[in-house]
C-alpha positions in Angstrom: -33.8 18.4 -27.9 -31.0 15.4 -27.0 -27.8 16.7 -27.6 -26.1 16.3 -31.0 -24.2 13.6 -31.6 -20.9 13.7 -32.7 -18.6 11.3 -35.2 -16.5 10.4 -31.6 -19.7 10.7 -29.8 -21.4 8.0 -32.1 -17.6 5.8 -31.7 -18.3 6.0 -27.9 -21.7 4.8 -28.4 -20.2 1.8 -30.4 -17.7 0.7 -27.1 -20.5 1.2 -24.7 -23.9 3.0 -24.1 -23.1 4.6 -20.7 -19.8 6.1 -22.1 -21.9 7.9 -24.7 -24.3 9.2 -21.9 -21.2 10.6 -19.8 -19.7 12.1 -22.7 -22.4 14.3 -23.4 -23.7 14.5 -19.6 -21.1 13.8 -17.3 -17.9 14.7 -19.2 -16.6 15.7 -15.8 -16.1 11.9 -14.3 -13.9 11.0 -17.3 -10.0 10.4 -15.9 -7.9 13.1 -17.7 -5.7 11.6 -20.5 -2.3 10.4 -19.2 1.3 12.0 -20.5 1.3 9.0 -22.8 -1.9 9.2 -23.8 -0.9 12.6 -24.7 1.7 11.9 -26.6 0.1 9.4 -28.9 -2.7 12.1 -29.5 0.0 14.6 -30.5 1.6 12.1 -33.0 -1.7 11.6 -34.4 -2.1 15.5 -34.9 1.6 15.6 -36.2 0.9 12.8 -38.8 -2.8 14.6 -39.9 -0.9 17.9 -40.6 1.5 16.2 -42.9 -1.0 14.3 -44.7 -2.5 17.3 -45.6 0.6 18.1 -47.5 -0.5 15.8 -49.9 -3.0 17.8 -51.2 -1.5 21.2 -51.6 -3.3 24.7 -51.6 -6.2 23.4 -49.6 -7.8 25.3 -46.6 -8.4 24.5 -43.2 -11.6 25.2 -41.6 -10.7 25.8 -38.4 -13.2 26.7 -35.3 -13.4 24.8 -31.8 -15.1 21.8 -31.4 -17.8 23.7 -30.1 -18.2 26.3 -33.1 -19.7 24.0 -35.4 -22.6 26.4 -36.8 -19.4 28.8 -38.1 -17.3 25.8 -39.2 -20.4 24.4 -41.6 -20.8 27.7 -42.7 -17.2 27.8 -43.8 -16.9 24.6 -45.1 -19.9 25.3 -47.1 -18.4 28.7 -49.0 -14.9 26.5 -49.5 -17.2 23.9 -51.6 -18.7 26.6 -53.3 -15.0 28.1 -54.7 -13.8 25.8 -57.3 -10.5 27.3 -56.5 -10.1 25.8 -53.3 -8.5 21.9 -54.5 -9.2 20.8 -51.1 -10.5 21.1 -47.9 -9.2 20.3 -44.3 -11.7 19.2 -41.2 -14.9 20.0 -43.2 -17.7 20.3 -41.2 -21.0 18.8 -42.0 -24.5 18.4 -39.6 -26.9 15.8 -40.9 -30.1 14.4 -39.0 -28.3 15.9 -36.2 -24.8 13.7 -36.2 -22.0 16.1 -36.9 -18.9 15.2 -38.4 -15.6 17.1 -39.2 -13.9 15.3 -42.7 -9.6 15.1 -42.1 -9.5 15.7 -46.1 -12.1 16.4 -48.5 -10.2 16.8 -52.0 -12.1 18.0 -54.9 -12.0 15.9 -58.4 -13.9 16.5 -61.6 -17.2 15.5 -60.8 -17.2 15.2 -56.4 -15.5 14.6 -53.6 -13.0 12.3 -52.3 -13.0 11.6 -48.5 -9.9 10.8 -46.9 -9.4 9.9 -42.9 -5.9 10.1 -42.2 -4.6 7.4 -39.6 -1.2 7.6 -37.5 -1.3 3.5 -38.0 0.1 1.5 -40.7 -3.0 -0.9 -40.9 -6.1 0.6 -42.5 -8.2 -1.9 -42.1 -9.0 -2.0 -38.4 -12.7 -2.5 -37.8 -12.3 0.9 -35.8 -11.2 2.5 -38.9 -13.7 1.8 -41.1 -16.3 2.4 -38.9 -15.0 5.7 -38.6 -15.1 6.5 -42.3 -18.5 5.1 -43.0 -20.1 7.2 -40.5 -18.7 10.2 -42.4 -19.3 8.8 -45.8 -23.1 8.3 -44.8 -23.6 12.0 -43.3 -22.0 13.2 -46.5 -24.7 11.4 -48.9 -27.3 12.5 -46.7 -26.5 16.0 -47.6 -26.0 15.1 -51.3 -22.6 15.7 -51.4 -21.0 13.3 -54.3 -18.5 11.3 -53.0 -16.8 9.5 -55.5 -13.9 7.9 -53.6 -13.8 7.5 -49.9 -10.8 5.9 -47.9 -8.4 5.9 -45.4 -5.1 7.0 -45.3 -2.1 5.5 -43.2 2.0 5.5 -43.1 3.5 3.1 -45.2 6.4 1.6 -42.9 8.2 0.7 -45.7 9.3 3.6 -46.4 12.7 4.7 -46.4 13.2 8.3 -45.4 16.3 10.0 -47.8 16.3 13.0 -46.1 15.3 16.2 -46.5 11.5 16.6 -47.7 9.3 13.8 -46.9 8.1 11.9 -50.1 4.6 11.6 -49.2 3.7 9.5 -52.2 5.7 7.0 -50.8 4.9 7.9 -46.8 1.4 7.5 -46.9 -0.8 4.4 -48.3 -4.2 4.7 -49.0 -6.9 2.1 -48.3 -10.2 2.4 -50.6 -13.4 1.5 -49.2 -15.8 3.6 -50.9 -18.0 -0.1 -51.2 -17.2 -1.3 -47.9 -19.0 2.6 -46.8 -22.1 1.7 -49.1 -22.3 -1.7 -47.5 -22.7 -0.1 -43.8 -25.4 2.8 -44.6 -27.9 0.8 -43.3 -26.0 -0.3 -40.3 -25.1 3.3 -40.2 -28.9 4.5 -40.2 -29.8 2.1 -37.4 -27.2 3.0 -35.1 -27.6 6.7 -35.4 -31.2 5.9 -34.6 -30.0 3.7 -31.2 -27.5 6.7 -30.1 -30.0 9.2 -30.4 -32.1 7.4 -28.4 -29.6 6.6 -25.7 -28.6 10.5 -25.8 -32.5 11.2 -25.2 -32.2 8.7 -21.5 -32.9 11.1 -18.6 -30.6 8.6 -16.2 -27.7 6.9 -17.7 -27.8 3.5 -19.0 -27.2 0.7 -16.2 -24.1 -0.8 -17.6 -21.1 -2.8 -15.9 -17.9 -3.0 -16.0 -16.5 -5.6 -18.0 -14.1 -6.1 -21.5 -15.9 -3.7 -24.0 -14.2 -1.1 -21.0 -10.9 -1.9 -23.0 -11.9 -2.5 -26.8 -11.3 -0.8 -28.6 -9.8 1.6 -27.0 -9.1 2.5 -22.9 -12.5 3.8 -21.4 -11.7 7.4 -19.8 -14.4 6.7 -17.5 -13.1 3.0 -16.3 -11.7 4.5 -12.4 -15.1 6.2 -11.8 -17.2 3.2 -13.1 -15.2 0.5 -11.1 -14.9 2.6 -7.9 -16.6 1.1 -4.9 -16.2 -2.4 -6.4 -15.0 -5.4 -4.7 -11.1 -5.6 -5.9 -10.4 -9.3 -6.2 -7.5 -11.3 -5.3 -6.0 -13.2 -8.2 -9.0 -12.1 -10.6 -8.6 -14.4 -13.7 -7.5 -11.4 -16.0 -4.1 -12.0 -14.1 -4.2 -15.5 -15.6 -1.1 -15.7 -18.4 -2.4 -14.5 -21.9 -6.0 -15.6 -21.4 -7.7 -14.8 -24.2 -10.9 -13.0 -24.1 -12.8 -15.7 -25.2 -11.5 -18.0 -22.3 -12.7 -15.3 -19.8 -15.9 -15.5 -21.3 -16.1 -19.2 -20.7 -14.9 -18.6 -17.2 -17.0 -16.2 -16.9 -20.0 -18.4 -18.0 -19.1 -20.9 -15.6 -18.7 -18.3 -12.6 -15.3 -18.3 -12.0 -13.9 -15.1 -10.8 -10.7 -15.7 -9.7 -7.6 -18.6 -10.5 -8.3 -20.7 -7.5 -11.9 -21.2 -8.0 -10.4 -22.8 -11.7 -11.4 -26.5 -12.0 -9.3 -28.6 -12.0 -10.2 -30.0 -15.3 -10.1 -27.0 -17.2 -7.7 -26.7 -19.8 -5.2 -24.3 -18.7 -2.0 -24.0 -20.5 1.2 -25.6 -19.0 2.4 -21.8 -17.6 -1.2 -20.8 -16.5 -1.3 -23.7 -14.8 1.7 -23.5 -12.6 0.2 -20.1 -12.3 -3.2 -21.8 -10.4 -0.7 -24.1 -8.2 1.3 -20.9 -6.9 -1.8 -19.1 -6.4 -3.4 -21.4 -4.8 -0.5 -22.8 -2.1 0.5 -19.0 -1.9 3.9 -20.2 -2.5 6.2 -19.8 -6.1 6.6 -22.4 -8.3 9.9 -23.3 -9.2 11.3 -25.8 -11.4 14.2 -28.0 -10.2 16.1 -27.2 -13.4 16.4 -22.8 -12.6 19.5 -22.7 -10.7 21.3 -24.5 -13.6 19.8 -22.7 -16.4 20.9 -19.4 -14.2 24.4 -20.7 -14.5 24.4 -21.6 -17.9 26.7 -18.5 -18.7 29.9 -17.5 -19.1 31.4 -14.8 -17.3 32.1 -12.2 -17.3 28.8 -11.2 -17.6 26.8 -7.8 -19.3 23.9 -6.9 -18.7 22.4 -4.8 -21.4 19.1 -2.4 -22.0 18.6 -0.2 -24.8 16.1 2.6 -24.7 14.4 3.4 -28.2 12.1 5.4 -29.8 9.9 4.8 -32.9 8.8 8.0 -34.0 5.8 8.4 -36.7 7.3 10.6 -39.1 11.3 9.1 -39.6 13.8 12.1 -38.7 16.7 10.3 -40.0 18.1 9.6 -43.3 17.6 5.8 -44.1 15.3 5.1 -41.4 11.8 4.1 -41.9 8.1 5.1 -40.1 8.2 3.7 -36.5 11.7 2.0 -36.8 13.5 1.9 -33.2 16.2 4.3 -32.9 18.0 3.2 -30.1 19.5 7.0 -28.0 20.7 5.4 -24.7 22.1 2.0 -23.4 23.1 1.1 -19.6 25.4 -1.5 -19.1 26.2 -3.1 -16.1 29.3 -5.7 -15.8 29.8 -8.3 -13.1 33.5 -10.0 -13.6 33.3 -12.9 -11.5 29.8 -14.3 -9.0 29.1 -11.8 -6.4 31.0 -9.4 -7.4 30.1 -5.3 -7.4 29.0 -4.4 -11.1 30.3 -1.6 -12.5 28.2 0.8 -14.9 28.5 2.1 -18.5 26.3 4.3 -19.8 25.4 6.5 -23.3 23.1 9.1 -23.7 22.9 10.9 -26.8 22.1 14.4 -26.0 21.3 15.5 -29.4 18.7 16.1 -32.3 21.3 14.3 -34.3 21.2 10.4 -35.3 22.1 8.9 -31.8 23.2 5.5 -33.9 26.4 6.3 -34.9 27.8 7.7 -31.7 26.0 4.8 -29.9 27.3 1.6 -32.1 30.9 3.2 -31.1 30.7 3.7 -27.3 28.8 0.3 -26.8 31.5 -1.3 -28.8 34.3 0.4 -27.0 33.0 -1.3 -23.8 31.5 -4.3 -24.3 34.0 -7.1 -25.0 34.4 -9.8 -26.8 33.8 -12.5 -24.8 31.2 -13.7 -22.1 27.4 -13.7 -21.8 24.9 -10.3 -22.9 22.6 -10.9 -20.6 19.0 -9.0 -21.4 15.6 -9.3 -20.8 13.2 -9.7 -23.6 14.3 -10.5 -27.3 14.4 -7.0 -27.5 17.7 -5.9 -27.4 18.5 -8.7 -30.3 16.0 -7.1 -32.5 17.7 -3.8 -32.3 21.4 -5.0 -32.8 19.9 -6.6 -36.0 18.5 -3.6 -37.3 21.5 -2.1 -36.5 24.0 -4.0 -38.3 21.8 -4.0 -41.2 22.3 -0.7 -41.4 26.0 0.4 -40.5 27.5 -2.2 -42.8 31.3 -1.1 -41.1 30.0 -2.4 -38.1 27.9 -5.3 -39.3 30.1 -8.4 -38.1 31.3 -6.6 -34.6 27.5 -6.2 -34.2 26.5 -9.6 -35.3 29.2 -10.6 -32.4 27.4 -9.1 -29.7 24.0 -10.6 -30.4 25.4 -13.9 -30.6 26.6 -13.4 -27.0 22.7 -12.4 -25.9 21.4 -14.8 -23.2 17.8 -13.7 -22.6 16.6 -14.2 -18.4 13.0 -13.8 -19.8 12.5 -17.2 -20.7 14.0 -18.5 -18.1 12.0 -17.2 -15.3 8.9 -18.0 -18.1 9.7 -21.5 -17.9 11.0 -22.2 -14.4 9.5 -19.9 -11.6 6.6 -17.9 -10.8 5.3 -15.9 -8.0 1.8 -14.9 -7.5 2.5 -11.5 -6.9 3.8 -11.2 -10.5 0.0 -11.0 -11.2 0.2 -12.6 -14.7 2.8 -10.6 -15.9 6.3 -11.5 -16.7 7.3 -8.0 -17.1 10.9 -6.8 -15.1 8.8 -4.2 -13.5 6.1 -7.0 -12.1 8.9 -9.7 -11.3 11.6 -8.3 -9.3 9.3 -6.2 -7.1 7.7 -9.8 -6.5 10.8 -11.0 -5.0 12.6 -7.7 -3.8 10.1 -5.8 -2.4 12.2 -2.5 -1.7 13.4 -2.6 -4.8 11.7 -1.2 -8.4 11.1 1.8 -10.2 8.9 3.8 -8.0 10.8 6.2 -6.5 12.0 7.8 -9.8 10.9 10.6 -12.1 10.7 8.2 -14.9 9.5 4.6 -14.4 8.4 3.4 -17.4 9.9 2.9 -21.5 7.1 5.1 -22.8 7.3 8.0 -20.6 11.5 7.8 -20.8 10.6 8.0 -25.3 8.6 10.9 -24.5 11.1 13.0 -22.0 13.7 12.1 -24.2 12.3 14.1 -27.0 11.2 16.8 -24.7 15.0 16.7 -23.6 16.3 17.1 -26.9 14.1 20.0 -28.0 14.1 21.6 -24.8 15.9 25.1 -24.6 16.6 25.6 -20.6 19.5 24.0 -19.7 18.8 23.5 -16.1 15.1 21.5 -17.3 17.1 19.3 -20.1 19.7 18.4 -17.4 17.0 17.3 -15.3 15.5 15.6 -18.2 18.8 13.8 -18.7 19.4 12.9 -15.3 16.1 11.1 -15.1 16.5 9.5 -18.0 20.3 8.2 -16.9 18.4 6.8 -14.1 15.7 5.1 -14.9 18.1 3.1 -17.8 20.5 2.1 -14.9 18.2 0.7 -13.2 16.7 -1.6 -15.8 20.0 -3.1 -15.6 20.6 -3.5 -12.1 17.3 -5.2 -11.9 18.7 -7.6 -13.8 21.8 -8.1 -11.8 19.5 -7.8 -8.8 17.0 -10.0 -10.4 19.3 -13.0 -11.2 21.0 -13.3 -8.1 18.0 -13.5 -5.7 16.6 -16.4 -8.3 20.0 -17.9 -7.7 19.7 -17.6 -3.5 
């Protein structure tokens, strides 16, 4: 008998046939997840437990993923006790699909099925996929679903402090219709998956853009190995969307200098195809004066911020960037050494306060803020929005912002930027021995997630370490820039 499949084992099948097979055949060749793949499993896990809040006095099944004769069993004698209001990761087996249910809350006369979502938009195709393929096992077994929906955080929400309201945290998306609608669709895929668990061999499938949507294929490395890695594939064209690869792709174009001339390219992606093909950068004759266009003495500024699911301060909101560390690096006059500021805040404490003060303290009130990305600007607003004592001294310093990203957007490109515009793909491009490589933390997601680990961490000698890293990898954002601006200028 084929293997059962399971509610993530029938989403694999969605994304692709062969990543179905190697889930239930060759689970072995899938890449392990990644610390920030981690991470945004654990804030998923976070968010279910305090969803289930919602729905007090109900009881958790329980079992491994593995235990699922025990788990039905369980879930089974929970339906049976009208005591029991609700019921967490029921387990149900029908025409041999088995699903486990985030909430199943009793009403008067049924059920209501709820899938709880770390994301604030419920009504990703994903999503509701998801839920039907419940909804459908469920009314094959005659369970009475009255109400079936997904619930996700309201970022809206403004956090008082203290207990969560989760009235208010959580917004619920009904689509109890929208499940009817797909039973049939439901039906005939369960069909197809069953069928491709029953292959002896696994499906013959490329590689290709259904590796990525809708989410990151574990099993992309082992697929791709042994393929021919091209140079300057069209994927490193400029925001090409996947529709123009697919009419590249129709017309057999691989890479950006096989591009026809005559194709309608976009005025970046086309100075990209020039550099590409000549080998050379592009570079307008305007750069060296919009790299001058500043007033000294100059700052450069980078914020490091992190959005967490469930607000922990009072008067913050779901996935609202907290800002716990700034580097700042100030040139007084062309050429000149820079000297470094820094703030870390080392706390479980709002890191806003203390922050707003030190930057303050150091950065002047005159000459240009110079950042990369509209970033910083976003988080000074949200910042004086919310310490009203410090609202005009804030609204100061973002007036001072002068943003290199455009500039380098609009007047110069390399072709080992590969497409990307990113500080970690451009000054590499034209500093070669410098970057992020050789430190413990190299990119903003994995600095969010040691800072958190710092802050709860209990040895002193790992949370220094933690720290030190963390000191790091901000001071170098700025120097880049420094770095980054001057070598544009020689």
């Amino acid at each position: 008998m084929p293997p059962t499949l399971s509610k993530s084992r029938f989403m694999s099948g969605l994304q692709c046939e062969l990543k179905l097979w190697n889930d239930a055949y060759q689970r072995d060749l899938a890449t392990p997840p990644s610390v920030q793949q981690q991470a945004i499993f654990d804030v998923g896990s976070a968010v279910g437990k305090t969803a289930q809040q919602r729905w007090p006095g109900g009881v958790e099944v329980g079992y491994k993923p593995w235990q699922r004769q025990p788990a039905i069993a369980k879930t089974q004698k929970l339906m049976d006790d009208p005591a029991v209001p609700a019921i967490y990761e029921a387990a149900f087996l029908a025409h041999n699909l088995y699903v486990r249910v985030d909430i199943l809350a009793r009403v008067p006369d049924g059920w209501e099925l709820i899938e709880v979502k770390s994301s604030t938009r419920p009504e990703k195709e994903v999503f509701l996929q998801d839920l039907s393929v419940q909804y459908w096992v469920l009314q094959q077994l005659g369970v009475p679903v009255r109400q079936a929906g997904i619930l996700v955080i309201d970022n809206t929400y403004v956090y008082p402090g203290g207990d969560y309201d989760l009235s208010q945290l959580f917004r619920f998306h009904e689509a109890t219709e929208h499940c009817q609608e797909q039973a049939d669709w439901v039906a005939r895929e369960v069909e197809r998956l069953h069928g491709v668990l029953a292959l002896e061999d696994p499906p013959d499938i490329s590689v290709g853009d259904h590796c990525f949507r809708p989410y990151d294929c574990p099993y992309y490395d082992h697929c791709s190995a042994g393929l021919p890695k091209l140079e300057h594939p069209i994927s490193d064209l400029y925001r090409l969307s996947l529709a123009g690869r697919q009419k590249l792709g129709a017309l057999g174009v691989k890479t950006i200098p096989d591009i026809p001339d005559d194709y309608p390219l976009t005025e970046i992606q086309s100075r990209i195809r020039e550099a590409v093909r000549t080998g050379q950068p592009w570079q307008s004759p305007e750069l060296r004066e919009k790299l001058e266009a500043v007033q000294w003495p100059l700052y450069y500024l980078d914020f490091e911020a992190w959005s967490p699911a469930l607000p922990r301060y009072a008067g913050t909101r779901p996935y609202q960037a907290i800002p716990f560390q700034y580097s700042l690096h100030i040139q007084h006059e062309p050429g000149g050494a820079p000297e470094h500021h820094e703030f870390l805040h080392e706390e479980t404490t709002d890191p806003r306060p203390e922050l707003i003060e030190a930057l303050l303290s150091v950065i002047g009130e005159s000459g240009s803020i110079i950042v990369y990305s509209g970033y910083e600007r976003r988080v000074l607003q949200e910042l004086a929005s919310q310490f009203s004592d410090h609202e005009l001294a804030l609204q100061a310093v973002a007036a001072r912002l002068w943003d290199l990203l455009p500039i380098i957007q609009q007047h110069y490109y390399h072709p080992d930027f590969r497409g990307s515009f990113s500080i970690k793909s451009v000054l590499p491009a034209l500093l070669p021995r410098e970057g992020w490589s050789e430190l413990d933390i190299t990119g903003g997601m994995s600095a969010v997630i040691e800072y958190e680990r710092a802050i709860m961490e209990r040895d002193d000698a790992i949370r220094d370490h933690l720290f030190d890293a963390l000191r790091a990898y901000c001071a170098q954002d700025t120097l880049a820039m420094v770095k980054l601006r001057e070598a544009l200028l020689t």
